[in-house]
C-alpha positions in Angstrom: -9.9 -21.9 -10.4 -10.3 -23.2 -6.9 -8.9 -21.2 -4.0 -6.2 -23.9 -3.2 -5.2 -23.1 -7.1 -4.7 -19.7 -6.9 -3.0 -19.3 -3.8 -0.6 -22.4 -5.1 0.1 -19.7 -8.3 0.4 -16.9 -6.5 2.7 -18.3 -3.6 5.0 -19.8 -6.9 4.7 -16.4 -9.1 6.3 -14.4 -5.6 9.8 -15.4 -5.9 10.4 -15.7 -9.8 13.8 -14.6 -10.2 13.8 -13.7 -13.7 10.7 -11.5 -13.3 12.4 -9.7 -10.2 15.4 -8.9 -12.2 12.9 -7.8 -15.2 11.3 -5.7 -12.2 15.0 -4.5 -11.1 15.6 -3.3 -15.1 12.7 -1.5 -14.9 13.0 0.2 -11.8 16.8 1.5 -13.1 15.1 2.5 -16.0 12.6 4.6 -14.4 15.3 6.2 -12.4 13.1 5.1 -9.4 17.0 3.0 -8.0 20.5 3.5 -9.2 22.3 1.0 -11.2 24.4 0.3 -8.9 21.5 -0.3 -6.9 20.1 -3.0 -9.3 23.3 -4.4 -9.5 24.2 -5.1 -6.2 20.3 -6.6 -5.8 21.0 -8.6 -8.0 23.7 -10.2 -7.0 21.5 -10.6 -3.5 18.6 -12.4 -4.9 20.0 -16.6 -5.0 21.0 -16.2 -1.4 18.2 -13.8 -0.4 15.3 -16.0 -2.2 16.8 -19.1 -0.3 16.8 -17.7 3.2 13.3 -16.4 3.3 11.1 -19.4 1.1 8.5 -19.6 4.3 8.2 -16.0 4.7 7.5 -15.5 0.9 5.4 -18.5 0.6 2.8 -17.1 3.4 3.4 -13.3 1.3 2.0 -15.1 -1.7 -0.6 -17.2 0.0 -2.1 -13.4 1.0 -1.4 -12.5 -2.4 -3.8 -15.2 -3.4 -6.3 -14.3 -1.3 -6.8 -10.9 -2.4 -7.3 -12.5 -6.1 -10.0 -14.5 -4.5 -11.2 -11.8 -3.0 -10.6 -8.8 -5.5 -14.2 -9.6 -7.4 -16.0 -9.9 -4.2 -19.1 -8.1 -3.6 -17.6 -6.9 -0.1 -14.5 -8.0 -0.7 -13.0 -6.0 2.1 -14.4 -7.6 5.2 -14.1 -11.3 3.7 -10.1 -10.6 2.8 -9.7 -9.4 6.4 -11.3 -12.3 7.7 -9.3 -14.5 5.6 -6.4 -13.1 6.0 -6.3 -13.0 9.9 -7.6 -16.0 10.2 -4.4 -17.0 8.1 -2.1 -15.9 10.6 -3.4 -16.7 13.6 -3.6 -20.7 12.3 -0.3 -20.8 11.0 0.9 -19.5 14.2 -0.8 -22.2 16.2 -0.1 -24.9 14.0 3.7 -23.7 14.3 3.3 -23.5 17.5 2.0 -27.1 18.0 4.6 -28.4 15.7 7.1 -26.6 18.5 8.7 -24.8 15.8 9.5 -21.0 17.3 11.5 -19.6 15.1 8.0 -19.8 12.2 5.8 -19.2 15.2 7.4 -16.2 15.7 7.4 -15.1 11.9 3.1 -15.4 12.2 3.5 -12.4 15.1 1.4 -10.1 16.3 2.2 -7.3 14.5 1.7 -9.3 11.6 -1.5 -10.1 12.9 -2.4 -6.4 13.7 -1.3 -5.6 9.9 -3.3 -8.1 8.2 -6.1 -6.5 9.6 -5.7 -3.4 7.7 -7.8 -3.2 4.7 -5.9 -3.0 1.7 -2.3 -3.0 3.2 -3.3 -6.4 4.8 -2.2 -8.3 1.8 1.1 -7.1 2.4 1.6 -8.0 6.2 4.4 -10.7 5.1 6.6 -8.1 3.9 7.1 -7.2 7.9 9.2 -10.5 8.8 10.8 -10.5 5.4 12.2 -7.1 5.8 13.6 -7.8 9.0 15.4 -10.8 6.8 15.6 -8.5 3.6 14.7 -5.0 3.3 16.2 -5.6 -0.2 13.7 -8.2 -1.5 11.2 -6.9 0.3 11.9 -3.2 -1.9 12.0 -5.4 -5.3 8.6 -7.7 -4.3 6.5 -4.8 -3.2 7.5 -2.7 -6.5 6.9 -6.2 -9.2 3.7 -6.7 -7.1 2.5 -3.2 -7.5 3.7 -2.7 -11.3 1.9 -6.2 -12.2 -1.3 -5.3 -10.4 -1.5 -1.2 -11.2 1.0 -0.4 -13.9 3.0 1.3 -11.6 5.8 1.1 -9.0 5.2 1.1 -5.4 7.6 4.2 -4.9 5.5 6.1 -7.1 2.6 4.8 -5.3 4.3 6.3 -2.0 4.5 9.4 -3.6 1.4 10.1 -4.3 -0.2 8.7 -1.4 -1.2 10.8 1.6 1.1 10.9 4.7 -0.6 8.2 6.9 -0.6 5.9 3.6 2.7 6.9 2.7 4.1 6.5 6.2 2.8 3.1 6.3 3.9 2.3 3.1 7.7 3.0 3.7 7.7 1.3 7.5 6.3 -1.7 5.2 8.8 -1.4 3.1 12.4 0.4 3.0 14.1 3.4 0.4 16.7 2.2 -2.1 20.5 3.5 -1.9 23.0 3.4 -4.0 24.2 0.4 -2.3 21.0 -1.3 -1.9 18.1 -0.5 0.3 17.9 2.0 3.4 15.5 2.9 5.7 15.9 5.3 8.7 16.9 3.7 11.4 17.3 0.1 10.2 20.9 0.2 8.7 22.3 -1.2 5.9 21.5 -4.5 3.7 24.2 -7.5 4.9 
């Protein structure tokens, strides 16, 4: 499968509804969110999946690179490489094309993330949980139990602190009402 390929499935795989709602039973099950929790998610992801198509679509194009680059003899250095080089062209060519508000989605911090080995692949999950910490929670925990087994919170909890802090700035706490994190309020 040629690169173009599996970024193309792994950008379309990202915002499968039924598999997030699959993801949101689970999650219930596992007593990892409420189900008033799932509910309310639920109910979220139409409108939530609508409003952040570009931001998931660049989410699964890094998702696609780290398949390319998972069997990689130095798969680390290369995935950096590509994924940097990722966001800094998408921010020039949105740049160019004078659109600023997807300019500004390709940021800095972004940037700065996607340099992190291993968390890298994630650096898209920045802009979309300024647009959705809620579909940001549900992505990170169906990408993690498709790739590991496991959820992402459990992940988190086993992880050392730097890891684990990381993790959760990456990606906000469910609540009974939806998702939380300190200092970032509630979902809309």
């Amino acid at each position: 499968m040629s690169l173009r390929d599996k970024i193309r499935e792994a950008r379309s795989g990202i915002a499968d509804e039924s598999a997030l709602q699959t993801t949101l039973d689970r999650l219930a099950a596992d007593g990892e969110i409420s189900a008033d929790a799932a509910v309310a998610l639920r109910e979220a992801f139409p409108k939530q999946l609508r409003t952040t198509r570009y931001v998931l679509g660049h989410l699964g194009a890094h998702l696609g690179i780290g398949v390319v680059f998972a069997f990689d003899l130095v798969p680390l250095p290369l995935g950096t490489i590509a994924r940097v080089s990722w966001v800094a062209g998408n921010r020039v060519v949105e740049s160019i094309r004078g659109n600023r508000s997807r300019a500004r989605i390709h940021s800095l911090g972004v940037f700065l993330i996607a340099a992190i080995p291993w968390f890298g692949y994630a650096a898209y999950l920045l802009p979309l949980r300024r647009h959705s910490p809620e579909l940001a929670f549900v992505l990170a925990n169906h990408t993690w139990l498709e790739r590991t087994g496991r959820s992402y919170e459990t992940f988190l909890a086993e992880a050392r602190s730097p890891v684990r802090r990381i993790g959760r700035w990456l990606v906000p706490r469910a609540s009974s009402d939806g998702v939380d994190e300190e200092g970032m309020g509630r979902p809309q």
